[in-house]
Structure formats: C-alpha cells, structure tokens
N, CA, C and O atoms as CSV, one atom per row, in Angstrom:
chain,resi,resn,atom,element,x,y,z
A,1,UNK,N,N,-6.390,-16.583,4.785
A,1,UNK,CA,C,-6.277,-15.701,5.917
A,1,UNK,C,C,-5.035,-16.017,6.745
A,1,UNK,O,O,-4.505,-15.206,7.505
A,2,UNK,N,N,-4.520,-17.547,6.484
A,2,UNK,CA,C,-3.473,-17.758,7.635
A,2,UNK,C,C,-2.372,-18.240,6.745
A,2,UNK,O,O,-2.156,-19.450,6.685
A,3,UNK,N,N,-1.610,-17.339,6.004
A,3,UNK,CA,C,-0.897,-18.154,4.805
A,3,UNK,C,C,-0.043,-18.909,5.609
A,3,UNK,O,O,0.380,-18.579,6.717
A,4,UNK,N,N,0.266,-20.272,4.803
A,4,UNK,CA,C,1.371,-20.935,5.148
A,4,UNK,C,C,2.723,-21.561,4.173
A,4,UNK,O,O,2.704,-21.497,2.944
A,5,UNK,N,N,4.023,-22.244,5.067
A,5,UNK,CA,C,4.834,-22.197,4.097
A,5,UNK,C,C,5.621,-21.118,3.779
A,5,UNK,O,O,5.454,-20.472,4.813
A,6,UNK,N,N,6.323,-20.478,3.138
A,6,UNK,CA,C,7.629,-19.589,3.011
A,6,UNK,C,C,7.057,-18.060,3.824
A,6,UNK,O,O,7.762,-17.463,4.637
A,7,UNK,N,N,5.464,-17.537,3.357
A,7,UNK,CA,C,5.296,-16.196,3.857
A,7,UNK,C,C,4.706,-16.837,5.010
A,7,UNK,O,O,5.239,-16.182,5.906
A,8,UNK,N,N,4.054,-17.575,5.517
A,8,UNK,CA,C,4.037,-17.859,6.809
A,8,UNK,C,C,5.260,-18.132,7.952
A,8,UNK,O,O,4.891,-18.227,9.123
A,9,UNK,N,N,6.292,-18.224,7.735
A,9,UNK,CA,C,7.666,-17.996,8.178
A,9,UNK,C,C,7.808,-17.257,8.145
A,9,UNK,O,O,8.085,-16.707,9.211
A,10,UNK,N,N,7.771,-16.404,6.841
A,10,UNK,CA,C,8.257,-14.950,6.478
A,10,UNK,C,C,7.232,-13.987,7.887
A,10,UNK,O,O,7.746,-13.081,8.544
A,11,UNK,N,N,6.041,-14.375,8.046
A,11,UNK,CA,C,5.039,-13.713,9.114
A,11,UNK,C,C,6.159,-14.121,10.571
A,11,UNK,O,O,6.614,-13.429,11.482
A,12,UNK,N,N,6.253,-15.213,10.300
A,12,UNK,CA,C,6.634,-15.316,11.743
A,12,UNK,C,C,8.117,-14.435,12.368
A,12,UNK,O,O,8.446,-13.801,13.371
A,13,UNK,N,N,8.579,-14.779,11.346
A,13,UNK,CA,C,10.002,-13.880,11.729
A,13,UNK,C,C,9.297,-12.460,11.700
A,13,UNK,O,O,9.469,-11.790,12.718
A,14,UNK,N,N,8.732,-12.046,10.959
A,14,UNK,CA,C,8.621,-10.541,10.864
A,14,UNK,C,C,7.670,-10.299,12.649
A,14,UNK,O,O,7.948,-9.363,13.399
A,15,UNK,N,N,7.016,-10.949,12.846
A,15,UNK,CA,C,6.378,-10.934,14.653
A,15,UNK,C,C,7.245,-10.791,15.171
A,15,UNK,O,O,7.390,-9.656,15.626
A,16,UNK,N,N,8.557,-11.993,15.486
A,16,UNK,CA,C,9.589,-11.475,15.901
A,16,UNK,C,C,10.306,-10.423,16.064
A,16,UNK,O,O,10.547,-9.770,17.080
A,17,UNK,N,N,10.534,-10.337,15.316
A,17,UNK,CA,C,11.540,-8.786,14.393
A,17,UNK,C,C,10.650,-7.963,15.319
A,17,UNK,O,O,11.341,-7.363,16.142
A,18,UNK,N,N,9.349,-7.741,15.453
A,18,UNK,CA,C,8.649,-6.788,15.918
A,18,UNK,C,C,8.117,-6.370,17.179
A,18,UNK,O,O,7.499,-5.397,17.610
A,19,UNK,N,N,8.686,-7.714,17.728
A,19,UNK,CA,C,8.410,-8.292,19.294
A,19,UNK,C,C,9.405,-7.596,19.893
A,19,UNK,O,O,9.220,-7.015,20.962
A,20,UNK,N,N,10.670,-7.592,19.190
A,20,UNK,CA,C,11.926,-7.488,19.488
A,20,UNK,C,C,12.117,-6.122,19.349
A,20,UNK,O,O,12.776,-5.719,20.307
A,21,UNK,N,N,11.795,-5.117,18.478
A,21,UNK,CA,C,12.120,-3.875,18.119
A,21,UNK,C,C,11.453,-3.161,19.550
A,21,UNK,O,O,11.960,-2.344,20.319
A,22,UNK,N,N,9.917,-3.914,19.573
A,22,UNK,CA,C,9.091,-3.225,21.055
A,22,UNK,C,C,9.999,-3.272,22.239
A,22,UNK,O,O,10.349,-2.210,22.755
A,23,UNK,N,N,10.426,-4.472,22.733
A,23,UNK,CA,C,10.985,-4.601,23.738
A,23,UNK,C,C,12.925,-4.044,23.840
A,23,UNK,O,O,13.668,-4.117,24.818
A,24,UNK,N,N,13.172,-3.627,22.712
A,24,UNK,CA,C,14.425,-2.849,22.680
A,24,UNK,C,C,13.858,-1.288,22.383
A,24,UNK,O,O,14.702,-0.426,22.631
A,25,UNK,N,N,12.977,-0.950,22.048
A,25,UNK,CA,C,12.317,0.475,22.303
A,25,UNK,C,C,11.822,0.963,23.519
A,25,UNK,O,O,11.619,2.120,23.884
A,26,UNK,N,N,11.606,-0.485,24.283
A,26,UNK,CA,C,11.427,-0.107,25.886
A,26,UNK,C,C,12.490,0.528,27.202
A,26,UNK,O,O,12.324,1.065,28.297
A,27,UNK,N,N,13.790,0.045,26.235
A,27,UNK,CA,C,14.578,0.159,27.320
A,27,UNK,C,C,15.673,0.992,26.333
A,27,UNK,O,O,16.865,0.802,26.572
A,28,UNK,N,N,15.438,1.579,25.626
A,28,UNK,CA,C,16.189,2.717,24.615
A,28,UNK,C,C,16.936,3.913,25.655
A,28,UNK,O,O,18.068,4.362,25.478
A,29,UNK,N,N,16.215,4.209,26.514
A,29,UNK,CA,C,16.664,5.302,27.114
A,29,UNK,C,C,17.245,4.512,28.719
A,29,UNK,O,O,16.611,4.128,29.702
A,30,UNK,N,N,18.513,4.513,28.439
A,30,UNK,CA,C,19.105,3.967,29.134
A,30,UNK,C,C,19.143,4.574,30.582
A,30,UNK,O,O,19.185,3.877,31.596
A,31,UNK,N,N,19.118,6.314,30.570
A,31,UNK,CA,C,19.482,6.918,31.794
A,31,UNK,C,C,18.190,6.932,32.558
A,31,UNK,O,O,18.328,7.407,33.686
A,32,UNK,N,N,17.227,6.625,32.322
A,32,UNK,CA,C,15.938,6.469,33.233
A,32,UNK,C,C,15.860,5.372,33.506
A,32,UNK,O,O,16.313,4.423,32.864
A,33,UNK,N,N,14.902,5.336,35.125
A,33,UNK,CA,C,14.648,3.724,35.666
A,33,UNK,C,C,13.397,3.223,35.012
A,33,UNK,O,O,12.379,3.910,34.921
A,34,UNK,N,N,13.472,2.425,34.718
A,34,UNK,CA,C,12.040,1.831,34.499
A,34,UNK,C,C,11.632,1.050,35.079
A,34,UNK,O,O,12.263,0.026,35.341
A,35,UNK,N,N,9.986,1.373,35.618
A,35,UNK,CA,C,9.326,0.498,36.475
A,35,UNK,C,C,9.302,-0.859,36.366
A,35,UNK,O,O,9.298,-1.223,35.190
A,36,UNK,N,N,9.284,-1.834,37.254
A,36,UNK,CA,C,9.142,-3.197,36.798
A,36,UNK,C,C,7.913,-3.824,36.227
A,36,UNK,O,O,7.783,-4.837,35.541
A,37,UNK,N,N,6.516,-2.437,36.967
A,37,UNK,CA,C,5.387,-3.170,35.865
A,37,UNK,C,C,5.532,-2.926,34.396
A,37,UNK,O,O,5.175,-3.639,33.458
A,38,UNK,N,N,6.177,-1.684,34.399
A,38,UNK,CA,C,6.190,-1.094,33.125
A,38,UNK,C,C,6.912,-2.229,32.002
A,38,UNK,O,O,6.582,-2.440,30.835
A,39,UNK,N,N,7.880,-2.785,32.713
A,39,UNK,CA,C,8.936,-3.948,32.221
A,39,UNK,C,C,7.616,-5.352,31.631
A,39,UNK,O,O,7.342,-5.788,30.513
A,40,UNK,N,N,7.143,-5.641,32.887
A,40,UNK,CA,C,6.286,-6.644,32.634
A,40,UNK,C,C,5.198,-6.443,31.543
A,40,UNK,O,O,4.932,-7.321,30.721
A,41,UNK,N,N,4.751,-5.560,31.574
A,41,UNK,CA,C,3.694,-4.817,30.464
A,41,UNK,C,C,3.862,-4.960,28.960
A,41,UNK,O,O,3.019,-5.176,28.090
A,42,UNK,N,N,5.112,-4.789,28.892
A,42,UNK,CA,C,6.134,-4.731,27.484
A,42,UNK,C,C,6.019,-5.784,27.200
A,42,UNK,O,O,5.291,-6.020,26.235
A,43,UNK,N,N,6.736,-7.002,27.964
A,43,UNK,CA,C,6.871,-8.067,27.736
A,43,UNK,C,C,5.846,-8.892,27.325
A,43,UNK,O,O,5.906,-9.757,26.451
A,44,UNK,N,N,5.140,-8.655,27.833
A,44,UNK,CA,C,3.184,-9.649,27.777
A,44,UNK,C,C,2.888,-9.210,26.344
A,44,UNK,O,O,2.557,-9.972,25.437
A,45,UNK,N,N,3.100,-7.455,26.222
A,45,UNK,CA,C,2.623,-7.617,24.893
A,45,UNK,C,C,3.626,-7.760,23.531
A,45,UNK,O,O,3.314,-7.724,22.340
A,46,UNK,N,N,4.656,-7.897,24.028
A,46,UNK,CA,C,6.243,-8.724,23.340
A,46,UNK,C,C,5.372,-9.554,22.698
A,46,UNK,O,O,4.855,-9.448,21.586
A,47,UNK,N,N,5.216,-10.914,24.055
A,47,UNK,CA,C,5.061,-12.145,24.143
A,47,UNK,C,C,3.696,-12.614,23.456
A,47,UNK,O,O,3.707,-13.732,22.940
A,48,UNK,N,N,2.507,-11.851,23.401
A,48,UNK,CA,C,1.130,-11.869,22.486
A,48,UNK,C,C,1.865,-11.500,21.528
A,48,UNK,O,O,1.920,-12.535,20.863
A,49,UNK,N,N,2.590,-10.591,20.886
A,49,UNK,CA,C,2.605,-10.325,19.660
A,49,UNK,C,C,3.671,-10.999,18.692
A,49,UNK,O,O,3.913,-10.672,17.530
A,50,UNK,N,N,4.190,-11.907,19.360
A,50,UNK,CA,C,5.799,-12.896,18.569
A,50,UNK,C,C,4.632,-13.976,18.678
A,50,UNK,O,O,4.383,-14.163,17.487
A,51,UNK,N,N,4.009,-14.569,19.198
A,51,UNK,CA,C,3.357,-15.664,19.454
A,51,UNK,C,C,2.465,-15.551,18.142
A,51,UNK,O,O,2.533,-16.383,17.238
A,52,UNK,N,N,1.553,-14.351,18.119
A,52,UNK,CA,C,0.410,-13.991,17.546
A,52,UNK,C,C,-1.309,-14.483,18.398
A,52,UNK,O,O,-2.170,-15.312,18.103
A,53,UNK,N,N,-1.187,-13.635,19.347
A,53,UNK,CA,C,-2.541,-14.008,20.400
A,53,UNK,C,C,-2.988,-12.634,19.807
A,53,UNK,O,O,-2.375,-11.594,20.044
A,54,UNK,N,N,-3.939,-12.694,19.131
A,54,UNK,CA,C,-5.122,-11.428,19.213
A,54,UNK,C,C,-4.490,-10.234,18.798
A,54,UNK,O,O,-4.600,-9.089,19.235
A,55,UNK,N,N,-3.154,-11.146,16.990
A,55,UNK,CA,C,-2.970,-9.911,16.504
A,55,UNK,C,C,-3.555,-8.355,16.350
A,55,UNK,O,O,-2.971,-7.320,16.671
A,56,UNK,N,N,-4.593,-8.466,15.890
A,56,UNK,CA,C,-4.820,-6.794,15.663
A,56,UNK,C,C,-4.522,-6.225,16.686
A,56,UNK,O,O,-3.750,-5.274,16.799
A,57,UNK,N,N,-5.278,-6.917,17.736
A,57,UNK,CA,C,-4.964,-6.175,19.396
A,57,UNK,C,C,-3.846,-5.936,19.617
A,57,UNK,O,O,-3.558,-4.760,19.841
A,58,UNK,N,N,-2.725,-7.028,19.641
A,58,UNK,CA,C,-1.152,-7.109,19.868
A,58,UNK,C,C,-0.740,-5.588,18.998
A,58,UNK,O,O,-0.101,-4.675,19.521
A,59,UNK,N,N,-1.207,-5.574,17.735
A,59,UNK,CA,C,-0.475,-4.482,16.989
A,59,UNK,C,C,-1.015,-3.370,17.046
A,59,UNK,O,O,-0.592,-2.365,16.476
A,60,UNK,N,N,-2.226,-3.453,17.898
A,60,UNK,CA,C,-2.580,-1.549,18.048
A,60,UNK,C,C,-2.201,-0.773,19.459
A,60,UNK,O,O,-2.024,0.422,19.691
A,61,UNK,N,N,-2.138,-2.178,20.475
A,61,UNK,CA,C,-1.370,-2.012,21.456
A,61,UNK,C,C,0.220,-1.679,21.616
A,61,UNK,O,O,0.782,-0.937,22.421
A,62,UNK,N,N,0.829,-2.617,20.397
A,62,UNK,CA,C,2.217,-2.234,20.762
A,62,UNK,C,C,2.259,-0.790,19.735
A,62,UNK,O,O,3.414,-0.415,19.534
A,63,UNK,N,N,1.438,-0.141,19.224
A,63,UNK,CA,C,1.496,0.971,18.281
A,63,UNK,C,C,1.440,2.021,19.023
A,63,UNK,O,O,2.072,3.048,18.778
A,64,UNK,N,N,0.530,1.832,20.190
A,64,UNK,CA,C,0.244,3.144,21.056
A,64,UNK,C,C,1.734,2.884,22.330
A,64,UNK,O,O,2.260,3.861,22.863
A,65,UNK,N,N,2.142,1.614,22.585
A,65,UNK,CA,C,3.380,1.561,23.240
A,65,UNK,C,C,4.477,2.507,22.489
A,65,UNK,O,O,5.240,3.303,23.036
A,66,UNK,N,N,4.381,2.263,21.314
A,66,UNK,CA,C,5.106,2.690,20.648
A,66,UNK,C,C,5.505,4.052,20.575
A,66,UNK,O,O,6.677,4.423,20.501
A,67,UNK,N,N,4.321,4.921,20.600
A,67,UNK,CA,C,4.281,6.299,20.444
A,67,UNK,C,C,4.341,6.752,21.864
A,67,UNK,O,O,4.779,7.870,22.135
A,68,UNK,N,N,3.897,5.886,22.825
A,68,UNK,CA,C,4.034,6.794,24.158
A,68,UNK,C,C,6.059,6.520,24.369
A,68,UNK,O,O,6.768,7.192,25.119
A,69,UNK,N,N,6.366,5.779,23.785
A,69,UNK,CA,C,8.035,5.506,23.817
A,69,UNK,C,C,8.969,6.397,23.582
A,69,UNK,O,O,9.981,6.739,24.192
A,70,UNK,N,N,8.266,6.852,22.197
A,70,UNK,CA,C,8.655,7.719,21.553
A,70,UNK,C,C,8.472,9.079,22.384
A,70,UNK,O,O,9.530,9.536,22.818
A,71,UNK,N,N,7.693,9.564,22.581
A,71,UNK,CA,C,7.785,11.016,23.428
A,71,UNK,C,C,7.898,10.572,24.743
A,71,UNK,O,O,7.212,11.184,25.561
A,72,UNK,N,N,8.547,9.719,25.122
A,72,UNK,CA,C,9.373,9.639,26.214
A,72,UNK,C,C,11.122,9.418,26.348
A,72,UNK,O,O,11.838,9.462,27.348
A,73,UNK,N,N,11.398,9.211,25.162
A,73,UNK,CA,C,12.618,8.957,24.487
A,73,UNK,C,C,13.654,10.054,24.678
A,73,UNK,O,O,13.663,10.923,23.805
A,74,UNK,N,N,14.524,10.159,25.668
A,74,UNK,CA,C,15.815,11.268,25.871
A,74,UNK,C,C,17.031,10.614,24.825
A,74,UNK,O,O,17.496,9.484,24.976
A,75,UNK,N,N,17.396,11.469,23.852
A,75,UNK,CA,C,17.045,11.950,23.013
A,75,UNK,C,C,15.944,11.014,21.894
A,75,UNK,O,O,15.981,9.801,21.687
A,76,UNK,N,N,14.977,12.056,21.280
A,76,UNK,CA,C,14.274,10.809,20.856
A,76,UNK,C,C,14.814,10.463,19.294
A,76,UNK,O,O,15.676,11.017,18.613
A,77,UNK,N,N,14.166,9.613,19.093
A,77,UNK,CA,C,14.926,8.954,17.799
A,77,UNK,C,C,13.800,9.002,16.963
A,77,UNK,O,O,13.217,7.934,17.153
A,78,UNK,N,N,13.095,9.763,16.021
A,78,UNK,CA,C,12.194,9.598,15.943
A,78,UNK,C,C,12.161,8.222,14.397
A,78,UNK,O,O,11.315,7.354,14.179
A,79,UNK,N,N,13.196,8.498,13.761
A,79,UNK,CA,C,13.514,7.572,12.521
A,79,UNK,C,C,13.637,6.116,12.768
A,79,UNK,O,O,13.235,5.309,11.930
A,80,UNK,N,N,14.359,5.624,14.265
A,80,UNK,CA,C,14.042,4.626,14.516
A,80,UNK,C,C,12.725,3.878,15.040
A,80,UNK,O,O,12.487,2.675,14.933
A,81,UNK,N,N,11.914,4.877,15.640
A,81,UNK,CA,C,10.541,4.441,15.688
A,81,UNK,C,C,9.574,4.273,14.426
A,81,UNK,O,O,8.505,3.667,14.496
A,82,UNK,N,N,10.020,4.818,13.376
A,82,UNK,CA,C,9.286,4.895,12.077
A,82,UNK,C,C,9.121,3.769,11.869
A,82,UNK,O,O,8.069,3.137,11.774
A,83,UNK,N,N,10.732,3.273,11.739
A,83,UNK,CA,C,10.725,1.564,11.435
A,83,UNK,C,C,9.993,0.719,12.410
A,83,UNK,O,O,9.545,-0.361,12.022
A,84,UNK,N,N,9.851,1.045,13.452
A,84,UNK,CA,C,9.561,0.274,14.178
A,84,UNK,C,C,7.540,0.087,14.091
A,84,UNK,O,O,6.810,-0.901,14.018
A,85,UNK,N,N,7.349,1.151,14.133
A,85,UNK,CA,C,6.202,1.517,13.333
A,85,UNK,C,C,5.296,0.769,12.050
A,85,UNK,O,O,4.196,0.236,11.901
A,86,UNK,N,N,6.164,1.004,11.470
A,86,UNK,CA,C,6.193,0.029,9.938
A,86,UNK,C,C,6.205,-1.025,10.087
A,86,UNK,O,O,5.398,-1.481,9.277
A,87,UNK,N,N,6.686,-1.902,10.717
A,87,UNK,CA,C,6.786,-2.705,10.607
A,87,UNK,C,C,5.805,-3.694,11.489
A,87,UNK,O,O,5.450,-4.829,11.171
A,88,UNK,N,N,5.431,-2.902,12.786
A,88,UNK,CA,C,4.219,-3.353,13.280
A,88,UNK,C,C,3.093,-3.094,12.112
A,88,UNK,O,O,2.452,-4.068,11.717
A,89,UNK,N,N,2.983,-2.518,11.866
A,89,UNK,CA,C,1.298,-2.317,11.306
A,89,UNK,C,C,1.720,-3.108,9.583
A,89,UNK,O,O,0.978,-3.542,8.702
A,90,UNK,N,N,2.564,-3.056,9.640
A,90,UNK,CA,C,2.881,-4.763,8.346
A,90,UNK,C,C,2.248,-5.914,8.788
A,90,UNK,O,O,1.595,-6.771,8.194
A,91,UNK,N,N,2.546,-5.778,9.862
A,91,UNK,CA,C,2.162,-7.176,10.412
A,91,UNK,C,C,0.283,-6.906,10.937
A,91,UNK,O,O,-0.434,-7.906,10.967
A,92,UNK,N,N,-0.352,-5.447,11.324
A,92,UNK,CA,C,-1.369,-5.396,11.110
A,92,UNK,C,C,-2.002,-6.053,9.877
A,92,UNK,O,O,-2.604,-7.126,9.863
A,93,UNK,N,N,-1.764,-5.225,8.836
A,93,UNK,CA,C,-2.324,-5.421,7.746
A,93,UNK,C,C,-2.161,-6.995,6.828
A,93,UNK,O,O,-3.062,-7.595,6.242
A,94,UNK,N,N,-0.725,-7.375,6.948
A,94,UNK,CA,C,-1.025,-8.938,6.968
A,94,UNK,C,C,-1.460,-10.134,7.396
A,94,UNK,O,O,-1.598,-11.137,6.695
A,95,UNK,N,N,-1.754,-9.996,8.956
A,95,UNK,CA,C,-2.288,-11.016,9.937
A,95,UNK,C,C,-1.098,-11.650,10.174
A,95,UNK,O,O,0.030,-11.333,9.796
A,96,UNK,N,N,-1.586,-12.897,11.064
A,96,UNK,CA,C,-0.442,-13.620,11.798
A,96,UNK,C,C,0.213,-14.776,11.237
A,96,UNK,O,O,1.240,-15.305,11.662
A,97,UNK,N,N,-0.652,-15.200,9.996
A,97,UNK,CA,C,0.279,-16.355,9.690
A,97,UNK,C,C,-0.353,-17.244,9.773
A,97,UNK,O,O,-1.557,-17.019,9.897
A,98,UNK,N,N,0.140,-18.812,9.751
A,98,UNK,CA,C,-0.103,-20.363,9.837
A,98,UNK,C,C,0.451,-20.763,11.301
A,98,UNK,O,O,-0.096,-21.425,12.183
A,99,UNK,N,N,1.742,-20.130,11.266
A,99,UNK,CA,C,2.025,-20.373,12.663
A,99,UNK,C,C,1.980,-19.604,13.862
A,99,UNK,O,O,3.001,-19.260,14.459
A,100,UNK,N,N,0.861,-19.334,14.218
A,100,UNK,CA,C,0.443,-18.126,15.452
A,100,UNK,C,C,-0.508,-19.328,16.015
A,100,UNK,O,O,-0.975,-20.301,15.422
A,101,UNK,N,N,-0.646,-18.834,17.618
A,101,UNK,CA,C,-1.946,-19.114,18.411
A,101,UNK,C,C,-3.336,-18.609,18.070
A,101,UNK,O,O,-4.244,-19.016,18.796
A,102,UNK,N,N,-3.714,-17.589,16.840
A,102,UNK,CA,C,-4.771,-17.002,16.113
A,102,UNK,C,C,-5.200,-18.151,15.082
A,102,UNK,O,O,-6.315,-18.650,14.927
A,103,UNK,N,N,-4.163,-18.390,14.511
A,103,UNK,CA,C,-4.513,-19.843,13.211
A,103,UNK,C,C,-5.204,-20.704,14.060
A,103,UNK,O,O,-6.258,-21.062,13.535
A,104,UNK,N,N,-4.948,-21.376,15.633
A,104,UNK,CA,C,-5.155,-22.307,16.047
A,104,UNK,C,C,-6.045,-22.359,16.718
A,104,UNK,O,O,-6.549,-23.459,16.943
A,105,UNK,N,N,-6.732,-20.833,17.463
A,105,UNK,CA,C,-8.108,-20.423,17.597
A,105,UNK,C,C,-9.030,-20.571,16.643
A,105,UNK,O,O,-10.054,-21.252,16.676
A,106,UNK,N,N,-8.530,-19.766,15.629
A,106,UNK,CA,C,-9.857,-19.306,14.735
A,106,UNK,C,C,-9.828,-20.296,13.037
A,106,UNK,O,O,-10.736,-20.331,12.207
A,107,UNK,N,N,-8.809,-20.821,12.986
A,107,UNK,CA,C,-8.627,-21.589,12.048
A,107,UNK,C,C,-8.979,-21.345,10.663
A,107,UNK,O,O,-9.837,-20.475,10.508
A,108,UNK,N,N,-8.560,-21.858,9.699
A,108,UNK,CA,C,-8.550,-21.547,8.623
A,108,UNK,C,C,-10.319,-21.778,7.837
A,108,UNK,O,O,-10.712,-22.942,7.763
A,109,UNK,N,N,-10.773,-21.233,7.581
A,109,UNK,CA,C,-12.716,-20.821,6.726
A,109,UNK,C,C,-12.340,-20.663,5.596
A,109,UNK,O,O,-11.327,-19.963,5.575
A,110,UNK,N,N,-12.795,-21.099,4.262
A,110,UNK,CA,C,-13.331,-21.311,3.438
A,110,UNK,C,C,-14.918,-20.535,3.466
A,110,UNK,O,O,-15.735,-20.962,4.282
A,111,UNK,N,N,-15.220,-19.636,2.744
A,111,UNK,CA,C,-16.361,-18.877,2.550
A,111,UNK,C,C,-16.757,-18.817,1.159
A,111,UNK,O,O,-16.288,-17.930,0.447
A,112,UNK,N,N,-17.595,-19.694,0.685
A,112,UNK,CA,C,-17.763,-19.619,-0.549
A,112,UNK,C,C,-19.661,-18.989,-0.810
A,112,UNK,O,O,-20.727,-19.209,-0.236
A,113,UNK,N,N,-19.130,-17.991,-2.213
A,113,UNK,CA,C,-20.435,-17.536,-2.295
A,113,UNK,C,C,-21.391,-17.996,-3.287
A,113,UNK,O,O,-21.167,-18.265,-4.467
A,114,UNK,N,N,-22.782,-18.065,-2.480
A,114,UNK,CA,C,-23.588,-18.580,-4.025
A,114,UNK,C,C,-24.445,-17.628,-4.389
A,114,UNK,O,O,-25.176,-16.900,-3.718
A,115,UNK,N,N,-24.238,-17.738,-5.703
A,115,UNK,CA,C,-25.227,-17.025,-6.437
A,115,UNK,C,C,-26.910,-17.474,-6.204
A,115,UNK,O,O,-27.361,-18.528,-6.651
A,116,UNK,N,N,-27.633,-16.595,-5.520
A,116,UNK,CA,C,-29.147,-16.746,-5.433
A,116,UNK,C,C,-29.772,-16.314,-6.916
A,116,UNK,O,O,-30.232,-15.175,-6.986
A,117,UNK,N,N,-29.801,-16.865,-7.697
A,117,UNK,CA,C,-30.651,-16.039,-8.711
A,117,UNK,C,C,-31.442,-17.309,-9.356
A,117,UNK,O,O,-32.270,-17.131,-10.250
C-alpha cells in the first residue's frame, strides 16, 4: 500500500509536481486580485497534498480546486488543467507512498487470508 524505494520517490516527486501545478493554477490569472484566504486555502491544501496528509482527501479537494480554477480562468486554458488533472488523480489512484505523513499514520498491514475449510 505504501511502496517504497525508487516508486516511492517516484510518488513523492509526483505530490510535488502536483502541489505545485495547484498552487501555480491558483494564481494563473494574473489580472484578478486574489483574496488572501483564498491564497491561504490553496496553500494548506498545497501543503496536505506534497506532504501526503489524507491523500484521497488532498486529491479530491485539490480536484474540485481545480475545476472551480478552471471556470474562473481569463482566458481559460483548458489543456493545461487536463494535465493538471491527471496528474492529481495519478496520485489518487496510486496513494502516497513510503514517504508521506499517511505511511506514518496508518502504516504499512500485511492482511493475510485463511482458508476456513
């Protein structure tokens, strides 16, 4: 559940990568002000989701950030949100890794099944 070693790096950079795409999708539209909670908001869930605190959450949250970005976007880009898109819900569907604050909560289980018969 928490691979580690080359794709657990490989997880971690890709959080990054994705932390980073959110918080440069925040401030894409240069000619509008943006609120400072709005700023702080981003960031927290930047900062849960490069870390890995309560991936799934981190990535369905920054998904709906994502899309409200997007139709707020003068002019919008919609191809660069694709990626940006993608690449969050990569990181859905793979989990967080060995090196996240999730590994260190919930830790690595072993579930082995026995046959009752």
């Amino acid at each position: 559940m928490f691979p580690d070693g080359a794709a657990g790096w490989g997880l971690l950079l890709l959080r990054g990568c994705a932390a980073g795409m959110l918080l440069r999708n925040s401030i894409l539209d240069t000619t509008a002000s943006i609120p400072v909670w709005e700023i702080a908001a981003v960031s927290v869930v930047a900062a849960a989701f490069s870390l890995g605190v309560y991936t799934p959450v981190s990535c369905c949250t920054s998904a709906a950030l994502q899309i409200v970005l997007l139709l707020r976007a003068q002019p919008p880009t919609p191809l660069h949100f694709v990626f940006t898109f993608c690449v969050t819900a990569s990181v859905f569907l793979l989990g967080p890794g060995a090196f996240s604050v999730d590994s260190r909560l919930f830790g690595r289980r072993v579930i082995l099944h026995t046959d009752s018969k």
